[in-house]
MDAnalysis code that builds the backbone (N, CA, C; Angstrom):
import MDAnalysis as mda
import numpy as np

u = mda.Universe.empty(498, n_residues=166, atom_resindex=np.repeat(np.arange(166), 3), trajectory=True)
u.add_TopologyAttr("name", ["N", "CA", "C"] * 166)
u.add_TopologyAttr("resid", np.arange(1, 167))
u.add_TopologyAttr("resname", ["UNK", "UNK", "UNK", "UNK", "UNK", "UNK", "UNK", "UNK", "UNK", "UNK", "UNK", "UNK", "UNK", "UNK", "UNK", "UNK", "UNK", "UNK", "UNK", "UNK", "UNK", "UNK", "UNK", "UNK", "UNK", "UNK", "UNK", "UNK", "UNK", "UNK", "UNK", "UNK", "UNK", "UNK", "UNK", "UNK", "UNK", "UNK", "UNK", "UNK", "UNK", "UNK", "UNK", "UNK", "UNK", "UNK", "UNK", "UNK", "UNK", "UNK", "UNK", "UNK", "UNK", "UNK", "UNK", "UNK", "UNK", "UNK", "UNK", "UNK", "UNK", "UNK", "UNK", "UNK", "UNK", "UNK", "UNK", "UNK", "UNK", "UNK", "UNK", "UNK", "UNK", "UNK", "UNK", "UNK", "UNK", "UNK", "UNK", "UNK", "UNK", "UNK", "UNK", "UNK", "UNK", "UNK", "UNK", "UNK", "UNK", "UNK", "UNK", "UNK", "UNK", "UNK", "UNK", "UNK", "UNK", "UNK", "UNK", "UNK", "UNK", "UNK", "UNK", "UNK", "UNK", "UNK", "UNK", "UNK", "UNK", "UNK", "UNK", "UNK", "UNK", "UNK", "UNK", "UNK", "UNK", "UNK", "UNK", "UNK", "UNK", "UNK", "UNK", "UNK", "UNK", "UNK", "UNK", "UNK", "UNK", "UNK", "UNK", "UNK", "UNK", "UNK", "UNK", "UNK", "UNK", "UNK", "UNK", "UNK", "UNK", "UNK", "UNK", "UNK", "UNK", "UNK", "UNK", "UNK", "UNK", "UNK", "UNK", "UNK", "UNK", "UNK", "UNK", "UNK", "UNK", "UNK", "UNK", "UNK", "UNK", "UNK", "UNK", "UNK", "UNK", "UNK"])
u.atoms.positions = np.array([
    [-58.507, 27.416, 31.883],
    [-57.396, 28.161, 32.475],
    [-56.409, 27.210, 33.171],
    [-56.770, 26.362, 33.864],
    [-56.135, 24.955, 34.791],
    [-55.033, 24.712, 33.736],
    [-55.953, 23.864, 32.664],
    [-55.022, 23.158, 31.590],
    [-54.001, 23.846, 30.787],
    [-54.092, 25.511, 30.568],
    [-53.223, 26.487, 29.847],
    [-51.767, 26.771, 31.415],
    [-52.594, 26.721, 32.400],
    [-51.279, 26.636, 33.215],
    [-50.726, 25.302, 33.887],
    [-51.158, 24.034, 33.552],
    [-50.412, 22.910, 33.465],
    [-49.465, 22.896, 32.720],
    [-50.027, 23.646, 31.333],
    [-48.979, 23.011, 29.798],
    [-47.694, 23.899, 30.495],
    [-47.963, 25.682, 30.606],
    [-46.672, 26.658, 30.830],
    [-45.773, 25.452, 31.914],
    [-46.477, 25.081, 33.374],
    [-45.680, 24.671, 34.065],
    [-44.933, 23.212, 33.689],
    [-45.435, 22.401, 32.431],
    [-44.641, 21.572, 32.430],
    [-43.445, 22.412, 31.405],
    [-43.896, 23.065, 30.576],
    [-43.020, 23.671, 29.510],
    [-41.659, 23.889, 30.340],
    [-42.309, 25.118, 31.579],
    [-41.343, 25.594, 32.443],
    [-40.240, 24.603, 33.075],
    [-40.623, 23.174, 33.675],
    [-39.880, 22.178, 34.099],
    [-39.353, 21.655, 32.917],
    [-39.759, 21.224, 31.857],
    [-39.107, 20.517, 31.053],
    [-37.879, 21.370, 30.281],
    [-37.941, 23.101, 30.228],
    [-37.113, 23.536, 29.886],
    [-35.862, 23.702, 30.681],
    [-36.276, 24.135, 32.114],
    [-35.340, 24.102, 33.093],
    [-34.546, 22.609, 33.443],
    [-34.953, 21.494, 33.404],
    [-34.601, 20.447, 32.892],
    [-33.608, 19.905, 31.719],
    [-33.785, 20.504, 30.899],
    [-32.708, 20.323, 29.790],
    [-31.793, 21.364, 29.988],
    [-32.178, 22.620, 30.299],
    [-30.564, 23.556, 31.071],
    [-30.020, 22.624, 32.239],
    [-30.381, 21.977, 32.917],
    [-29.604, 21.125, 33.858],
    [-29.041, 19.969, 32.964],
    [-29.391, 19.353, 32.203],
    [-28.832, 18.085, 31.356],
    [-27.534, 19.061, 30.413],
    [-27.478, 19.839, 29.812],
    [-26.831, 21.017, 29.194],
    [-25.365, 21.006, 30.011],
    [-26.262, 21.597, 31.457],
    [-25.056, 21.441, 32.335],
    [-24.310, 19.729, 32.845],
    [-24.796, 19.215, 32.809],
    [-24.065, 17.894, 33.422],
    [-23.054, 17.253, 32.085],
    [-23.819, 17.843, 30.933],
    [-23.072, 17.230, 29.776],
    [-21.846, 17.834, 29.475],
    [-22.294, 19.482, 30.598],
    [-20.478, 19.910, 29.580],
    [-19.932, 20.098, 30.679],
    [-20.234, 18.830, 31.903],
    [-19.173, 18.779, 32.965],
    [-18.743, 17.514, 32.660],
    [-19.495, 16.398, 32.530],
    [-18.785, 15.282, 31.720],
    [-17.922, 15.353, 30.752],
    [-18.272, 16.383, 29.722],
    [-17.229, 16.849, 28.742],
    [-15.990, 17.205, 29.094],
    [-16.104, 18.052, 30.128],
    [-14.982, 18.538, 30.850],
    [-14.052, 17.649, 31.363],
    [-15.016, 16.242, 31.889],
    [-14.491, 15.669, 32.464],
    [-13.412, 14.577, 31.480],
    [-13.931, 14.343, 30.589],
    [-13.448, 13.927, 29.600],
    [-12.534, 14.609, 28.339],
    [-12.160, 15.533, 28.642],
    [-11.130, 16.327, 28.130],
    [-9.849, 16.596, 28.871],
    [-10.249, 16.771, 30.367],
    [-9.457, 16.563, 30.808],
    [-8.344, 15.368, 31.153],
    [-8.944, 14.468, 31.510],
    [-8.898, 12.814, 31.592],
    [-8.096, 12.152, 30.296],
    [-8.631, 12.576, 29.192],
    [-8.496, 12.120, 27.747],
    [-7.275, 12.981, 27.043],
    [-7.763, 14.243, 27.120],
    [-6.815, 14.903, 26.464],
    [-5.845, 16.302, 27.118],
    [-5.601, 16.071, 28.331],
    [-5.187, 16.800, 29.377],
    [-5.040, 18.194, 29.187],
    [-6.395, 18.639, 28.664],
    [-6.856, 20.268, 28.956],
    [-8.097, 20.600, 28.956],
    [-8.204, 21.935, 29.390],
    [-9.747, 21.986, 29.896],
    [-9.552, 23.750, 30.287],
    [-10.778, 24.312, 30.098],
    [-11.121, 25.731, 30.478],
    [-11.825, 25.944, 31.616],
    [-11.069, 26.556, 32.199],
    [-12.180, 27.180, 33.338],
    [-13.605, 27.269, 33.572],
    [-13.991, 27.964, 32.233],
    [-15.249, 28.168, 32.420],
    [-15.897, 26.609, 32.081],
    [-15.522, 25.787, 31.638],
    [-16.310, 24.161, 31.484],
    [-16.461, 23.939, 32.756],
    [-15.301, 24.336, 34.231],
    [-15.932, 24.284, 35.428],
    [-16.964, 24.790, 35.996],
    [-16.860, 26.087, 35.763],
    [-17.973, 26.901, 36.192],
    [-19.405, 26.914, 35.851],
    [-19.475, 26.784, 34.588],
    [-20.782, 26.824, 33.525],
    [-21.499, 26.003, 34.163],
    [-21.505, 24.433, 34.269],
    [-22.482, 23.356, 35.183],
    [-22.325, 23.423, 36.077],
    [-21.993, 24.500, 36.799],
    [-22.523, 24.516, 38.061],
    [-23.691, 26.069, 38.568],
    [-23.250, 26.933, 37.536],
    [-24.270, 27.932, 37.413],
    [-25.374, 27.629, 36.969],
    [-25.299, 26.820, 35.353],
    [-26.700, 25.938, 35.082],
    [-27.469, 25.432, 35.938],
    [-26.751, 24.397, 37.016],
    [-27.508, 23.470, 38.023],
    [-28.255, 24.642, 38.795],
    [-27.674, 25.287, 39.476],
    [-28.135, 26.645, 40.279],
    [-29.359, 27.118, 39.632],
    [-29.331, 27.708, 38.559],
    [-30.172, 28.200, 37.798],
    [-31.800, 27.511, 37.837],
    [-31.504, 26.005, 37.192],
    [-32.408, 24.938, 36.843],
    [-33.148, 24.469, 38.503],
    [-32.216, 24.848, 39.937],
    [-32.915, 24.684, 40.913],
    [-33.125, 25.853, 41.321],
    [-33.222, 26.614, 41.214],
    [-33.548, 27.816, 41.709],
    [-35.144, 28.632, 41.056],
    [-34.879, 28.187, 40.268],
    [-35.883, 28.703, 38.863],
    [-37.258, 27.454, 39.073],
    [-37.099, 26.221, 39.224],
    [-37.979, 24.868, 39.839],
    [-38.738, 25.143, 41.435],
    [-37.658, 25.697, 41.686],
    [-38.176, 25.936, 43.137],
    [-39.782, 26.049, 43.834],
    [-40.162, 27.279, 43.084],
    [-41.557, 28.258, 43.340],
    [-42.825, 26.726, 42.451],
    [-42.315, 26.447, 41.460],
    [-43.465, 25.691, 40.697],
    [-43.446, 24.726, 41.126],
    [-42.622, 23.681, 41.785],
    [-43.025, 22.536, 42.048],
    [-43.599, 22.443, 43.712],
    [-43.365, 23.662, 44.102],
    [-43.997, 23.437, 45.767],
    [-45.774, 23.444, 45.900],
    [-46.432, 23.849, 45.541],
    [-47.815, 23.676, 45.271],
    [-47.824, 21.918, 45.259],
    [-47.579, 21.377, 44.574],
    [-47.315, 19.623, 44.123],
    [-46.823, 19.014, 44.981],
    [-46.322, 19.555, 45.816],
    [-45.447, 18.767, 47.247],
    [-43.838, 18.024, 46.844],
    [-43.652, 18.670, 45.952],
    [-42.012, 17.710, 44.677],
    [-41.401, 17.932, 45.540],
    [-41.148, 18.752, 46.616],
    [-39.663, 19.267, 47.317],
    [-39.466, 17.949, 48.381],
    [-38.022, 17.821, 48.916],
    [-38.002, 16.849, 49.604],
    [-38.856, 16.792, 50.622],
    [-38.983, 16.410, 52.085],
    [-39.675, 16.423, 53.288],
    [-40.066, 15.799, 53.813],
    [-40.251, 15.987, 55.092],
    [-40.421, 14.260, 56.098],
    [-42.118, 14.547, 56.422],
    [-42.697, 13.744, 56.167],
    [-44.217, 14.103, 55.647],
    [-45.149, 13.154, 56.866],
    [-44.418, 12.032, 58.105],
    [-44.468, 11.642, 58.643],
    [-45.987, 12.202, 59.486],
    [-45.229, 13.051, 60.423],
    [-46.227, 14.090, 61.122],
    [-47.458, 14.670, 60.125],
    [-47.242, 14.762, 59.282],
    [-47.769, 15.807, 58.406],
    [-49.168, 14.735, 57.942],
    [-48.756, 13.570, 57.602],
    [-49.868, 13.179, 56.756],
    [-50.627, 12.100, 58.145],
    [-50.233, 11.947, 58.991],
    [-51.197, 11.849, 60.195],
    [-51.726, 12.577, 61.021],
    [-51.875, 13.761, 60.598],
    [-52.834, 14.842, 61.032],
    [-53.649, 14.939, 59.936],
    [-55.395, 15.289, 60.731],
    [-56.380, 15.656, 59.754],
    [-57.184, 17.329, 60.526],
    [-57.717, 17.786, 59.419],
    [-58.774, 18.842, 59.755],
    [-58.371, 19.678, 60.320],
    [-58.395, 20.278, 61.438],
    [-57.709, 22.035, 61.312],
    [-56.275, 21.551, 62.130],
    [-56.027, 20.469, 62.641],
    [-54.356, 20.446, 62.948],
    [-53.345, 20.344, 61.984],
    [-54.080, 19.869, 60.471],
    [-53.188, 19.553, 59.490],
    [-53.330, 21.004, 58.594],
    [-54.061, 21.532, 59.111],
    [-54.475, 22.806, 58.126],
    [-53.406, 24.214, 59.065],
    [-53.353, 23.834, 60.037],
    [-52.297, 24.830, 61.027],
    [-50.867, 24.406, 60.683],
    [-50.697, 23.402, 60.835],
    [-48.999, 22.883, 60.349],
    [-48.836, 23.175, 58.634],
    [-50.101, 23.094, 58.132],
    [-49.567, 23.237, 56.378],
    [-49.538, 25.139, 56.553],
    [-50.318, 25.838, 57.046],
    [-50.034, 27.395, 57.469],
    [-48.582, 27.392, 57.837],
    [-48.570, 27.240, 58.885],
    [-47.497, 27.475, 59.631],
    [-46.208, 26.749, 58.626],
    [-46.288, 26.192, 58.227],
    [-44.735, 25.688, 57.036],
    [-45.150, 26.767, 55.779],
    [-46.450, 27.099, 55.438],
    [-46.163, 27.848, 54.692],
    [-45.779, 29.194, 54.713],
    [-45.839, 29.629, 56.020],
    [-45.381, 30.861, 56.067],
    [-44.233, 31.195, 56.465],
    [-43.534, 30.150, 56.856],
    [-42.152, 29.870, 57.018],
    [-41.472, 29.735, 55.967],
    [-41.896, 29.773, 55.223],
    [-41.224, 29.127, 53.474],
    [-41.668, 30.960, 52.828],
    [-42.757, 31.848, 53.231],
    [-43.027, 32.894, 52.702],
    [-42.118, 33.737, 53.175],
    [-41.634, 34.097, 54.685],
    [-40.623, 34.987, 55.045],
    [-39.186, 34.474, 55.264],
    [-39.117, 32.893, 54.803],
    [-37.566, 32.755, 54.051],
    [-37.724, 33.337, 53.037],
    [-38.851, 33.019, 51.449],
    [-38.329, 33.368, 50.568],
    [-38.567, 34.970, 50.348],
    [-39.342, 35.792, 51.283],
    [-39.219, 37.409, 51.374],
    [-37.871, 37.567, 51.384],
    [-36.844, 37.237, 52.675],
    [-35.726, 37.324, 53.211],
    [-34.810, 37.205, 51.838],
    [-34.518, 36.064, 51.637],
    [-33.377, 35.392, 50.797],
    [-33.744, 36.064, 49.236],
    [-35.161, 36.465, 48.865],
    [-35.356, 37.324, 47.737],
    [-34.594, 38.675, 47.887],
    [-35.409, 39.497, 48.842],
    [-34.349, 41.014, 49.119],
    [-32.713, 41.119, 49.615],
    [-32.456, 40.064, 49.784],
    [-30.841, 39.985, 50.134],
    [-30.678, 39.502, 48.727],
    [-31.168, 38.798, 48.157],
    [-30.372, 38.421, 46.802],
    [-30.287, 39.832, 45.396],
    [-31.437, 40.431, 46.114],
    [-31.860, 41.542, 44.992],
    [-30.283, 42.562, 45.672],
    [-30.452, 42.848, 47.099],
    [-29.438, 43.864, 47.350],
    [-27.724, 43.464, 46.795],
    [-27.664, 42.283, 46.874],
    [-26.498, 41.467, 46.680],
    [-26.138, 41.827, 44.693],
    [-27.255, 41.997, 44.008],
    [-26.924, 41.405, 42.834],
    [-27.247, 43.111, 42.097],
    [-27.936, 43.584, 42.892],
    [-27.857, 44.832, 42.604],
    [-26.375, 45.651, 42.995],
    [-25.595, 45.542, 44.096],
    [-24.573, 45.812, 44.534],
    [-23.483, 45.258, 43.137],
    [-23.329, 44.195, 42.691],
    [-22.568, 43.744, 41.277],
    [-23.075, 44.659, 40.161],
    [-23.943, 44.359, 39.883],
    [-24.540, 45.668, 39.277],
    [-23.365, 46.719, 39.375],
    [-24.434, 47.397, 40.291],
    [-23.557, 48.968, 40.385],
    [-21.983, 49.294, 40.209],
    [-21.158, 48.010, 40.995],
    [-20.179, 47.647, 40.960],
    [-19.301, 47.164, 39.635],
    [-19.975, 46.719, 38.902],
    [-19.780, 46.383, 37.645],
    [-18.846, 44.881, 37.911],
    [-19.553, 44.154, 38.860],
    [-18.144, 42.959, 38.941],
    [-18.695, 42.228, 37.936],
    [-17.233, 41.511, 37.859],
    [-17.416, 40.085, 36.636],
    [-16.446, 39.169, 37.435],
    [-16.833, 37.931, 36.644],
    [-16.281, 36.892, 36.990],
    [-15.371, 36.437, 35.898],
    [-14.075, 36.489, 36.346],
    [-13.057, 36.334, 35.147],
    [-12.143, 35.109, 35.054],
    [-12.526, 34.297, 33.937],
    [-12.457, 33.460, 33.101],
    [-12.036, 33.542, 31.843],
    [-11.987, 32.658, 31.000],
    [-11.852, 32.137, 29.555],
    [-12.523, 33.696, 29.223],
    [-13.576, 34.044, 29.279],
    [-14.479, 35.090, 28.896],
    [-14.667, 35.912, 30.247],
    [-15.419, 37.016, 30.165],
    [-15.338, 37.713, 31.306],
    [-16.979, 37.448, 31.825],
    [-17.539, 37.408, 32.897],
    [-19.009, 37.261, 32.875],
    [-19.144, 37.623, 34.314],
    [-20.592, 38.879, 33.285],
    [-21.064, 39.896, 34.625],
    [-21.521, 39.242, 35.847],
    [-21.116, 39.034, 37.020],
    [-21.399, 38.471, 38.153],
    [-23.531, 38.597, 38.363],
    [-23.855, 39.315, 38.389],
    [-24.848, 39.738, 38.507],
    [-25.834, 39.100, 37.452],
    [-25.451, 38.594, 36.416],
    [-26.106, 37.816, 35.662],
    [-26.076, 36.494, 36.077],
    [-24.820, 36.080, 36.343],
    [-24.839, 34.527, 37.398],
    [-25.809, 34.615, 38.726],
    [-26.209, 35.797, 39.043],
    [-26.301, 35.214, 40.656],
    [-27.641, 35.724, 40.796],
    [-28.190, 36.038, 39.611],
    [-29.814, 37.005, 39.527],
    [-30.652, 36.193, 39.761],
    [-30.433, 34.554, 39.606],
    [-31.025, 33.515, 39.603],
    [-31.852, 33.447, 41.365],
    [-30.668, 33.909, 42.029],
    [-31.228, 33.904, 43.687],
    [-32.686, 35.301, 43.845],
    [-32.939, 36.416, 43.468],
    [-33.567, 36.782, 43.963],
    [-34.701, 36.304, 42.634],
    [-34.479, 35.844, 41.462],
    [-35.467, 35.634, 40.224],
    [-36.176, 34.202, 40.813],
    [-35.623, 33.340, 41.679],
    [-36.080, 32.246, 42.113],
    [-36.849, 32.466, 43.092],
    [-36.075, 32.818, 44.230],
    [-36.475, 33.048, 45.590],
    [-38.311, 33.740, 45.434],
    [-38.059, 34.682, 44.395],
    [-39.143, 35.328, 44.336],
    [-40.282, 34.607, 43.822],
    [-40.304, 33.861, 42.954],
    [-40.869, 32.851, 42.562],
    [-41.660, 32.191, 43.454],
    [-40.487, 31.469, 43.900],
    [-40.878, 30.016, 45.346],
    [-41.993, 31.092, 46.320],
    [-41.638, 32.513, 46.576],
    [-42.725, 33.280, 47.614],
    [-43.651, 33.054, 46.970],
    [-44.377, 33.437, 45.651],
    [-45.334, 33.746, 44.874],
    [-46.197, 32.620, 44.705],
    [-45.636, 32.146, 44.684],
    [-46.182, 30.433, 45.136],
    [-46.230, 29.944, 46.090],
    [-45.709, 29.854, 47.212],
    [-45.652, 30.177, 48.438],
    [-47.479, 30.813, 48.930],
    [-47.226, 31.988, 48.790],
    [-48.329, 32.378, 49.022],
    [-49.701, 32.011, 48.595],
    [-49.655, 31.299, 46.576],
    [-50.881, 30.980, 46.437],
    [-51.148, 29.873, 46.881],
    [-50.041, 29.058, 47.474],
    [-50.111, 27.519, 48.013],
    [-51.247, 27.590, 49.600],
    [-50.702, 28.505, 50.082],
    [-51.489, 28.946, 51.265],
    [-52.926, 29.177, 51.157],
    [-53.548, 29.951, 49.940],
    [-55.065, 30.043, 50.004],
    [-55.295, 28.375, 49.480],
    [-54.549, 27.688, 48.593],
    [-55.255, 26.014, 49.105],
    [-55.371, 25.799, 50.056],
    [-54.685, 25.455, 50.816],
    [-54.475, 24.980, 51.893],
    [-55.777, 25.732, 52.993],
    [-56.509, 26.597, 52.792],
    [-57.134, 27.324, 53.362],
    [-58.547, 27.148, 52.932],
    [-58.506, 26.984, 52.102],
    [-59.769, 25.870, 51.156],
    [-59.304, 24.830, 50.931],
    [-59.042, 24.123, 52.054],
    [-59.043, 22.225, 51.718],
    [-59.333, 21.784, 53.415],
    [-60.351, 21.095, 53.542],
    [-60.797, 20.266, 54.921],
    [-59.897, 19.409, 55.263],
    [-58.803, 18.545, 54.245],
    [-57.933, 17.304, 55.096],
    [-58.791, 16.864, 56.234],
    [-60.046, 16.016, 55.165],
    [-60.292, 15.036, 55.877],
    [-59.777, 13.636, 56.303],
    [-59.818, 12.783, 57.298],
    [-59.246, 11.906, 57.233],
    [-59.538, 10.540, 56.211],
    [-58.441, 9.993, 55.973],
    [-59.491, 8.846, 54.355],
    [-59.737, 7.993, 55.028],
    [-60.770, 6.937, 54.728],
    [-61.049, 5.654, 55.423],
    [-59.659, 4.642, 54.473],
    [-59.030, 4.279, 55.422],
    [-58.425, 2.865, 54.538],
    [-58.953, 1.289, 54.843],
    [-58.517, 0.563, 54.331],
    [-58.917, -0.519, 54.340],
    [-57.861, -1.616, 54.894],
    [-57.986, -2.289, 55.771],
    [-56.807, -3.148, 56.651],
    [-57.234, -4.636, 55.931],
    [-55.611, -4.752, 55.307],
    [-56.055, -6.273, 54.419],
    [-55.215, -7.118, 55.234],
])
């Protein structure tokens, strides 16, 4: 089971990964059309930067289990045994009722476009709510993980390691 959800989660990064390369290429493009041949569409602005959004938003929830996210780890990794096991709680549940929060505001937000029927008008017209679904489809994510990150952390001693002074 481990190894069937290693493969999804690299699948998952490596796909979200190339939607971010997708995006940088057709902002370079952009950039180079403009520069080169002095025109350019709107939406070549917009597009890599919804991609990028997307590709971090969507990364979010899977790479926090792994510790990938930035963070000053200082404090963190000189604590052992239940002080390091209270600070990894306590950040994780801080990270669970941000991403509760910022999930149901993104759902009310994108549901409101929805109903509303907004778009974002460009070259093409594009339903707002499809751009911005990414916030509560992520957010929700990062909780869900979030939370199973917490029962590790709840089964793990962080003992201290012996090192060796050379």
């Amino acid at each position: 089971m481990k190894n069937l959800r290693q493969k999804f989660k690299d699948i998952w990064i490596k796909f979200w990964g190339i939607i971010f390369f997708i995006g940088v290429s057709i902002n370079f493009l952009e950039i180079v059309c403009r520069t080169l041949f002095h025109f350019s569409w709107d939406i070549m602005y917009d597009l890599p930067v919804w991609l990028t959004i997307w590709s971090v938003m969507m990364l979010a929830g899977p790479i926090l289990p792994d510790g990938d996210h930035v963070s000053v780890d200082m404090i963190r990794d000189n604590l052992h045994g239940t002080a390091r096991k209270i600070l990894e709680c306590f950040n994780l549940l801080v990270c669970i009722i941000f991403g509760l929060i910022i999930t149901y505001g993104g759902y009310l937000v994108v549901m409101q476009y929805y109903k509303f029927n907004m778009n974002i008008i460009r070259v093409i017209s594009v339903p707002r709510f499809l751009v911005e679904s990414c916030i509560p489809i992520g957010m929700g994510l990062f909780t869900i993980f979030a939370i199973i990150h917490i029962f590790r952390v709840l089964r793990t001693d962080y003992k201290k390691l012996e090192t060796k002074d050379k």
